[in-house]
N, C-alpha and C positions, 0 to 999 in steps of 0.2 A: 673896336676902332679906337677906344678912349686907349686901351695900352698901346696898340701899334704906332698909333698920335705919339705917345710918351719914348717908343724906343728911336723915331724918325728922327724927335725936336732938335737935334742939333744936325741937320740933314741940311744942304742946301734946298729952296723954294721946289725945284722944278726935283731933285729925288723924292723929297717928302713927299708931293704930289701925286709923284708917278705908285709911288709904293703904297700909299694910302687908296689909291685907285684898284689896285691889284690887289691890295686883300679886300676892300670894301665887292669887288667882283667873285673873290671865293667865298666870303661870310654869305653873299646872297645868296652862290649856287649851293653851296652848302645845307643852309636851311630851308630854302625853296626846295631845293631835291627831296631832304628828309622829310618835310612837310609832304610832298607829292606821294614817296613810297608811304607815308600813311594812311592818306587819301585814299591811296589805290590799292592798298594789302587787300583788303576784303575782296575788293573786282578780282585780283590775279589769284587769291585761294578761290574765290566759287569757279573761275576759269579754270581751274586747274581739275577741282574737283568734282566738275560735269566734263569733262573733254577726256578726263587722262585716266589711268587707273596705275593701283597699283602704290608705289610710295608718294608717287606726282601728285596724288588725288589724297592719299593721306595730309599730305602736308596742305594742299590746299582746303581743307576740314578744317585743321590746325589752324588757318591764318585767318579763317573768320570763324571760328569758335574765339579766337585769340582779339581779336577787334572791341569788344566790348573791356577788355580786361584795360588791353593798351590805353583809351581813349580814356576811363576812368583814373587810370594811373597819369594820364596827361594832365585830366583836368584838376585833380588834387596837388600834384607839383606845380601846373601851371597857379594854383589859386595860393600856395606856399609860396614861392617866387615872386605873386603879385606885392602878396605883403611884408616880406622882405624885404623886397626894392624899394617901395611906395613909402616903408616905415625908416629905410636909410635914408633917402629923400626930404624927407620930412626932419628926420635929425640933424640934416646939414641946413636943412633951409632954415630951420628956428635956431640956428647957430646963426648963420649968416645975416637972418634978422636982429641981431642981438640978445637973442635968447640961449646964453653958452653953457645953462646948466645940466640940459639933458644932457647935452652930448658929451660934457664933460663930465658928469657919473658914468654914462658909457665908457669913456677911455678909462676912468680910474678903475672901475671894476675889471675892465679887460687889463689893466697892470696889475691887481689883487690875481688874479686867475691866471695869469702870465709865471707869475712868481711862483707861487702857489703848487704850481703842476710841474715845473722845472723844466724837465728835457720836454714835453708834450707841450707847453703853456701858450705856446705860438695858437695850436691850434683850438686850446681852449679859451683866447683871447680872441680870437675868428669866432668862433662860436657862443662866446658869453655877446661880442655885437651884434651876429646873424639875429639870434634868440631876441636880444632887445629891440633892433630893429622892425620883426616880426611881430614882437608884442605890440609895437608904437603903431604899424600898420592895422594892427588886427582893433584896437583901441579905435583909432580914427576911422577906419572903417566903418565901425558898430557905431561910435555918434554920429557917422553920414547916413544907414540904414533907420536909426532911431527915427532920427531928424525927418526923414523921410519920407517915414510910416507916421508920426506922427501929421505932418504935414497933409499926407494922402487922407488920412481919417477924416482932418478937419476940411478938405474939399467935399468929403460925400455927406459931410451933415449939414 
């Protein structure tokens, strides 16, 4: 949405509107859909593979032997993506707070690593912020878990 925002902004009220409306209605069917055929891979392999025989039934084997693979593969990019977000979030917010020094070792190092790698450096400068992002995440993370456990300990005694 935040790009589509950005390619509208010079749009009249009432196109921006309309256009913002119209992808906000595919991004939901989109991920609701794909959400759904996950949900439901497992139901339409064992349907497949008590009804039908033959390749229909192989494949439906296939789709829930394959269920545990997918969902763990979800939940480790889901839990990479948490901390990636949450630790870029974090580096604009303690900017925005007045705190300009993370995030400006971030930018300088993604210009060392930009330079550095020449025709690639674009994407090594993407990736030198991803990384740091994801460290800041996984950092603040671990003092909220710390904090946590420690707090939990000291209710049970």
């Amino acid at each position: 949405m935040v790009i589509s925002l950005n390619e509208v902004a010079g749009e009249p009220f009432l196109s921006r509107a309309l256009i913002l409306v119209v992808v906000a209605l595919a991004i939901t069917a989109v991920v609701y859909g794909a959400v759904a055929l996950i949900v439901k891979m497992d139901d339409v392999g064992l349907r497949l593979a008590q009804e039908r025989d033959g390749a229909a039934a192989s494949l439906g084997r296939a789709l829930v032997r394959a269920m545990p693979v997918v969902l763990s593969v979800l939940a480790t990019v889901g839990v990479a993506a948490m901390l990636w977000v949450g630790g870029h979030i974090l580096l604009i917010g303690l900017d925005e707070l007045g705190l300009p020094w993370l995030l400006d070792t971030v930018h300088h190092l993604e210009e060392d690593v930009d330079h550095a790698l020449g025709a690639v450096g674009g994407v090594g400068a993407w990736l030198t912020n991803t990384a740091a992002s994801a460290a800041l995440g996984l950092a603040a993370g671990a003092i909220v878990v710390a904090v946590k456990h420690r707090l939990a300990g000291r209710a049970g005694h």
